[in-house]
C-alpha positions, 0 to 999 in steps of 0.5 A: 529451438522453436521456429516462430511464423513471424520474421521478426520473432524468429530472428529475436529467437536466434539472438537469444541463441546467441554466445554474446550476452550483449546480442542476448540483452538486445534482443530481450529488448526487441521482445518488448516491441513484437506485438507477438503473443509468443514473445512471452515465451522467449522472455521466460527464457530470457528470465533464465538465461544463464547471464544476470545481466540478460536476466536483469533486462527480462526482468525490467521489461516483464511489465510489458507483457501479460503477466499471467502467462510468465507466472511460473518463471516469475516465481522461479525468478523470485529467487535469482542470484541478482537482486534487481531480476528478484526485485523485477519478479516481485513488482510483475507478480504483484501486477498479475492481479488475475485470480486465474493466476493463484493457484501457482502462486498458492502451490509456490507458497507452500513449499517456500521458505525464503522470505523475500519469495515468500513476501513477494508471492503474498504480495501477488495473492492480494489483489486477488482476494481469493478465499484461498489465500486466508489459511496461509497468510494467517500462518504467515502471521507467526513468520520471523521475517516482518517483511513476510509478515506484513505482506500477511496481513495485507493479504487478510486485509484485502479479504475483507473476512470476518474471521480475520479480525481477531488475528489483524487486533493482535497484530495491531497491538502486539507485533514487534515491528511497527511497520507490521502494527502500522499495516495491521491498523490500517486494515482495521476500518473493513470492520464494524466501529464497535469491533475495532474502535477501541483498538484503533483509540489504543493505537493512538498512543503507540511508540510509533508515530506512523502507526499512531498516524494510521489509527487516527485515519481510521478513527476518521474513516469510521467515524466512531465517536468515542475516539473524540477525545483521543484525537483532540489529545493526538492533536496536541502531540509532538510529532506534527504528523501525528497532529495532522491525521488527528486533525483530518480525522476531527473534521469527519467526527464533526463534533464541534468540541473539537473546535479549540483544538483545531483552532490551535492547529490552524496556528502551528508553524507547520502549514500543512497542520493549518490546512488540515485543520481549517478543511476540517473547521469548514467541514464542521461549519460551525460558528465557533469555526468562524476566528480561525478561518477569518484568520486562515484567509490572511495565512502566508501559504496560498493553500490555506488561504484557498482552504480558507476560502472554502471554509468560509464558504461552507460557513456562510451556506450553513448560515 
């Protein structure tokens, strides 16, 4: 066993040595309040003590350290028996957000299988944004686990690269898990309007509403105009969500065509519709805004009736 200078550190070393799991279990504790930069190596070995229940606790406080300096046992981690040790891996890795930290990562990648390790080492490789990553997060994309799947075209989505455009459009369009479809979408506003526009207008009319929900954000965050007339469609739709992002994205078109569709928008039951929809009449600011808002400052909610307020405001400065 190695002998540690520090007092305190020595002590939590031979607890860790200890036969009963409980003095294990404290001691893993005791780690998170040393200050010492070795306590990290004692928490790896508590990461592999032969206990779940040790393994549990190293895992919930890994957090606590510079994770960096764990990232090999971590990903071991990453295919413990015990669900919450492979729960714990996969939140701290995604912590590391260190580019120093990918080349493990990338070499554990490779040679993985298991898709819970595989989507959790993709999650760690997406704050990296490291160049690296692109080659296997595109082959990923073909994965039969939607979960690995997803974390992919986070990964792509991070990067920012052209390249990756085409790959992310077809995930948009065609992948058989609408979560995965959502994620790609969401991806989609890195690029140039005229090269995702259409795809994000298509979108809108997804089975999914959340994906539906995610090509409006992004038709708002792009500003492409052509997407007018779907949103104020998207507007009128079942599914208030849905009602609400077209809403949002209406108020940054700032197309006063849209104003009807807001003003109905701005009398759904549901209040957070009315909100969305009189932020946007204010940031129109036009004078056909004028009805609804006069009506929002009477509203039942308190938020729409600030929202309201500003609007009004926004009206009587372009005024």
């Amino acid at each position: 066993m190695t002998h540690y200078a520090d007092p305190e550190l020595q002590a939590l070393a031979e607890r860790l040595d200890s036969d009963d799991p409980g003095i294990r279990r404290v001691a893993v504790l005791g780690l998170v309040d040393s200050g010492e930069p070795e306590a990290a190596e004692l928490l790896v070995r508590a990461l592999k003590d032969p206990d779940a229940t040790v393994r549990q606790e190293a895992a919930k406080v890994v957090d606590e350290f510079d994770a960096q300096d764990i990232a090999d046992s971590l990903i071991a981690a990453l295919s413990d028996s015990d669900e919450v040790v492979r729960n714990g891996a996969a939140h701290a890795l995604a912590d590391l957000k260190d580019p120093s930290a990918a080349p493990p990562l990338l070499s554990a990648l490779e040679g993985s299988s298991d898709p819970f390790v595989v989507a959790g080492i993709l999650r760690a490789l997406k704050p990296l944004r490291v160049r690296a990553a692109q080659a296997p997060a595109l082959a990923r994309l073909a994965d039969a686990d939607p979960r690995v799947r997803r974390e992919a075209v986070a990964v792509l989505g991070w990067l920012k690269a052209e390249d990756n455009l085409s790959a992310l459009i077809e995930r948009a369009r065609d992948d058989g898990d609408a979560e995965v479809r959502r994620a790609a979408t969401g991806t989609l506003v890195y690029a140039a309007p005229e090269r995702v526009g259409d795809t994000l207008i298509d979108r809108l009319g997804d089975a999914h509403w959340q994906v539906r929900c995610e090509a409006a954000t992004g038709i708002g965050k792009l500003n492409y105009q052509p997407g007018l007339e779907a949103l104020v469609k998207a507007s009128r739709e079942a599914t208030w969500q849905v009602r609400e992002k077209a809403a949002e994205a209406l108020g940054k078109l700032g197309s006063t065509a849209a104003i009807p569709a807001l003003g109905a928008c701005a009398e759904d039951p549901m209040s957070n519709l009315r909100k969305a929809a009189i932020g946007a009449l204010g940031a129109i600011a036009a004078p056909g805004c004028q009805p609804y808002i006069a009506m929002a400052l009477d509203d039942p909610d308190p938020d729409v009736r600030k929202l309201a307020r500003w609007a009004q405001s926004k009206l009587d400065a372009a005024a």
